[in-house]
Structures are given as structure tokens and as C-alpha cells.
C-alpha positions in Angstrom: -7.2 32.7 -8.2 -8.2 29.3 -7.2 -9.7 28.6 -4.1 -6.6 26.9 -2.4 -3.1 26.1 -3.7 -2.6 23.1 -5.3 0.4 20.9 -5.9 0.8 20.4 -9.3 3.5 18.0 -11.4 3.8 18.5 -14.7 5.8 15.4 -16.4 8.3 15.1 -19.5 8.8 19.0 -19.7 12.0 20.6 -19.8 10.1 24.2 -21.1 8.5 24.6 -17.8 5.2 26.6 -20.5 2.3 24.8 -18.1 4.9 25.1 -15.0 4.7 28.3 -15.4 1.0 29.1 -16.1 0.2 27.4 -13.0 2.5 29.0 -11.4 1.0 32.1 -12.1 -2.1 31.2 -10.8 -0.6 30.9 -7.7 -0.2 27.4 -7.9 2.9 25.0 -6.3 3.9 23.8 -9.6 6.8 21.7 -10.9 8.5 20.4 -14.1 10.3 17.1 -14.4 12.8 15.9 -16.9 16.0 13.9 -17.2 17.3 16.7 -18.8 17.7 20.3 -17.5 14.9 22.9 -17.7 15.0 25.5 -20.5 12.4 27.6 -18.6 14.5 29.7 -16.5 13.7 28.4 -13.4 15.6 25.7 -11.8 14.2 25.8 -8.6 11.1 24.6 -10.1 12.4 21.8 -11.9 13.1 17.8 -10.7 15.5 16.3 -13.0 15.1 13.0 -12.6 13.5 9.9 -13.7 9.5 10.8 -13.3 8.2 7.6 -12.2 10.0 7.9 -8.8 7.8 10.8 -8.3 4.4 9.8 -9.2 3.7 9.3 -5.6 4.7 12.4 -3.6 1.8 13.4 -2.9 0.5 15.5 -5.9 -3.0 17.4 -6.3 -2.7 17.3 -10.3 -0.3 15.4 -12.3 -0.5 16.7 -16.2 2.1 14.4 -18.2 3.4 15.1 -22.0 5.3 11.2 -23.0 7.8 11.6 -25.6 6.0 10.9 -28.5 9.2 10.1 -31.1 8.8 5.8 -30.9 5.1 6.0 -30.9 3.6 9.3 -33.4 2.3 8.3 -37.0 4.9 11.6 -38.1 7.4 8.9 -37.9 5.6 5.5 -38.9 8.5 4.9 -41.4 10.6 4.0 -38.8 8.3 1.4 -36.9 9.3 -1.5 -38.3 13.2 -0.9 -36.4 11.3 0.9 -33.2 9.7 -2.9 -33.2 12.5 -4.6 -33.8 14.8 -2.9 -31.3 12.1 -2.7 -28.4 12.0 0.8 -28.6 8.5 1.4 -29.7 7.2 -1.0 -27.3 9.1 0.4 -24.2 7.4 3.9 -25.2 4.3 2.8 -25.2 4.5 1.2 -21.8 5.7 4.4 -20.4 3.1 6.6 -21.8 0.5 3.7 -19.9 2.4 4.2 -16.4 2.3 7.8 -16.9 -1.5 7.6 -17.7 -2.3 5.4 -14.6 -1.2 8.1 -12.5 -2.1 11.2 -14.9 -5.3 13.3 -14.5 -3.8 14.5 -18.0 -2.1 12.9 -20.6 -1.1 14.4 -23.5 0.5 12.9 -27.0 -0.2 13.5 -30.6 -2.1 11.9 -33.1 -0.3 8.0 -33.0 -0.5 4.2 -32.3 -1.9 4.7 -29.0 -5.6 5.7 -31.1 -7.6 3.3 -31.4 -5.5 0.6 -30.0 -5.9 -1.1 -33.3 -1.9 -1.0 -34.0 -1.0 -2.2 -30.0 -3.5 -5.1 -30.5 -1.6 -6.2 -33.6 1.9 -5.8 -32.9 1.4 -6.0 -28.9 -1.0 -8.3 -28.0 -0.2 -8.6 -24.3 0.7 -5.0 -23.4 -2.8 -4.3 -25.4 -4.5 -7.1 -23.3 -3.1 -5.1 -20.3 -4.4 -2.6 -20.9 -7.3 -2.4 -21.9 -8.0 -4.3 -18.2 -6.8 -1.5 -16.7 -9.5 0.1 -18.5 -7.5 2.5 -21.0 -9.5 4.8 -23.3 -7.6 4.0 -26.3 -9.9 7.1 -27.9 -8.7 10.5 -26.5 -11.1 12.8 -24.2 -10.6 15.1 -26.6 -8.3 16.6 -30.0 -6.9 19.8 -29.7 -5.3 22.6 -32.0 -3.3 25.8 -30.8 -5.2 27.9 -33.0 -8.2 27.3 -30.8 -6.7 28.9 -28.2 -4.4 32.0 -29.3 -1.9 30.6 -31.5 -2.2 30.1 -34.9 -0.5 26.8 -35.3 -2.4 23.9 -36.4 -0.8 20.6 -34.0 -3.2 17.8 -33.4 -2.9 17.4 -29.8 -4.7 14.7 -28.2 -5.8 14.7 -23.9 -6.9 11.7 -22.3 -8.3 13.4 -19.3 -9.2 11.9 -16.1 -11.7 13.7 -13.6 -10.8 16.8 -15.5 -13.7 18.8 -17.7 -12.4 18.8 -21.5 -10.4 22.1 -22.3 -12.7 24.7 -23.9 -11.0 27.2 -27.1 -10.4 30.6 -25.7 -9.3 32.1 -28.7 -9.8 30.8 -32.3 -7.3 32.4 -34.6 -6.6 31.9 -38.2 -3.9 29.6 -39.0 -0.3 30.9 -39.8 0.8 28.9 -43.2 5.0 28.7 -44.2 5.6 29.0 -48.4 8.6 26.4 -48.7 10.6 26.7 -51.7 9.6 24.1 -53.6 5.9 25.7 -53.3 4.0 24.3 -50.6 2.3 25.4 -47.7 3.5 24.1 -44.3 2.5 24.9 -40.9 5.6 26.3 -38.9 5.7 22.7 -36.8 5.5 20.5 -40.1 7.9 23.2 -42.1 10.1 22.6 -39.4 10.0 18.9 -39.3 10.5 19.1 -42.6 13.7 21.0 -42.9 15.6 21.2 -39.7 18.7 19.3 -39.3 19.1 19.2 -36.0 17.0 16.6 -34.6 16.8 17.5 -31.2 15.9 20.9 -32.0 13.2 18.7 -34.6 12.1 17.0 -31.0 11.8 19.7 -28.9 9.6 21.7 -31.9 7.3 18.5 -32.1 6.4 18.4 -28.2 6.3 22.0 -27.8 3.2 23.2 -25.7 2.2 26.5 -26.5 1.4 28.9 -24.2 -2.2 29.3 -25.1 -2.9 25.8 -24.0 -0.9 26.3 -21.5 -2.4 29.4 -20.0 -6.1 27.5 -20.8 -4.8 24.5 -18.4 -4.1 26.6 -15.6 -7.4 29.1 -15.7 -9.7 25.7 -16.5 -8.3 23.3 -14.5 -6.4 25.3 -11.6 -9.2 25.9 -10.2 -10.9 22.4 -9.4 
């Protein structure tokens, strides 16, 4: 157990998976979402807009963005997330989050680099990179380093947090599609499921080995 309890807000997640590893660790953890929990508990859950929150006096604040306007898994679609303001509105979200963030979390996508943002964006980018955002991620994680043999890019941009170390490296669990191919079970999902919220939530799902390796690494700083 850590040495004290800390109070811990984990933002954008309606799963409650790091909620819930820091909560076994004794921790005074809480989800937020605009949308109600799926976790099972309720009572650990703010649904509400998270930037009304960032100030009430948190220990740790680990944020997941949505990552739908701003991932490359969906670059055929920038040119109308430009156009409708979309994209842009994303990104700006994911930098207030950061600000505030001793862990943000998004997948491989514009915000590397900073290359795309100083194109398309030149203000916001300007912005920025004032502020002193690392367009380069602290570090790239996969699941399979850490129990689950899925292979996600995840990338952390970590901030007066050590980098997560791999617990567990496991082999990585492959899906034969019908026409052949070999998907992961995130891609083969992407892939083939209708349902795009069901597509959303399997795109930004955290799995519990990172989870679980958040809460014994960092819970107890």
C-alpha cells in the first residue's frame, strides 16, 4: 500500500479500469465522463463536463482525450474534422487536459510530432508549444507488455511521473478474418463492427494490465 491515500481523478473514462486499480490500492479514486459509468460503481463516478473539475484539489489527475477527431486510424476523415471544427476543438481539449494532467494518454495521432498542428493549426501550435508541450510522448506503450496480449500503440506524456515499466510481456493474440488476414482483436474489431460506439469504446479501451501497472507504479509516489 502506498504510504498515504491519495486523491486521484481519472478523466474521459466511463470503464472506471484505472478507477478501479487505484482503488484497490487503497486509493480515493474517481472516474469522470459525460456519459454514465459502465464500471459498476456510481458512487465513484462524476458525470459531468471534466474541465469544471480540474481544480478540486486532486493529488493525481491521469486523463484518456477522446481520440476519434485527432487518431491517424481515422485520417480519411480529416479533411471534414477540419472543415467542421471538429478536429481542431479536439485537439484543444486534449492541450487543457494536458496542462492539468500528470498523465495523458492518446494513441498514435496528429498530436506527434506537432508537424500536422503546425500546418493545419498554426496558432493553436504557436500556443502551444509556449506552453512548453512535448509534442513527442514520454513514452509508447503496448498491452502485451504488461499481461495482455493485444498489440495498441498507446502513447503517455507523463508529467513528474517515472515512465511505466512492462510487468508482463506476453505473446500477441492474432484474429484470422475471412478474407485471410491477421488482425489484432482492436484492429479486427475496428474493422468489422457496425456499431460505432461499440467501435469507440473498443478503440479507448484501457486494459487492465496497464491499469493495474498505473496504480502499483505510480500509487505510490
Amino acid at each position: 500500500m502506498a504510504s498515504r491515500t491519495m486523491k486521484i481523478l481519472v478523466a474521459c473514462e466511463e470503464s472506471q479500469t484505472v478507477t478501479k486499480a487505484f482503488r484497490e490500492r487503497g486509493h480515493d479514486a474517481y472516474s469522470c465522463d459525460i456519459i454514465d459509468c459502465s464500471g459498476g460503481h456510481p458512487g465513484w463516478h462524476i458525470k459531468d463536463d471534466v474541465l469544471k473539475h480540474l481544480n478540486d484539489g486532486w493529488d493525481m489527475i491521469i486523463s484518456f482525450p477522446p481520440c476519434t477527431d485527432i487518431a491517424v486510424s481515422g485520417c480519411r476523415w480529416f479533411d471534414k474534422k477540419r472543415e467542421s471544427g471538429v478536429q481542431e476543438k479536439s485537439i484543444r481539449f486534449f492541450y487543457n487536459l494536458w496542462k492539468y494532467s500528470d498523465c495523458s494518454e492518446n494513441p498514435i495521432g496528429i498530436l506527434n510530432g506537432g508537424k500536422y498542428i503546425k500546418k493545419y493549426y498554426p496558432e493553436l501550435y504557436n500556443e502551444m508549444l509556449i506552453a512548453g508541450f512535448p509534442f513527442k510522448p514520454t513514452q509508447i506503450i503496448h498491452p502485451y507488455m504488461f499481461g495482455d496480449g493485444e498489440r495498441k500503440a498507446t502513447c503517455l506524456w507523463l508529467k513528474n511521473l517515472p515512465p511505466l515499466v512492462p510487468t508482463n510481456i506476453v505473446p500477441i493474440n492474432y484474429i484470422t478474418g475471412k478474407n485471410g488476414k491477421k488482425y489484432t482483436r482492436t484492429h479486427y474489431g475496428t474493422c468489422f463492427k457496425t456499431d460505432k460506439n461499440e467501435q469507440g469504446k473498443m478503440r479507448s479501451k484501457t486494459y487492465t494490465g496497464i491499469a493495474k501497472a498505473m496504480a502499483e507504479q505510480w500509487g505510490g509516489l
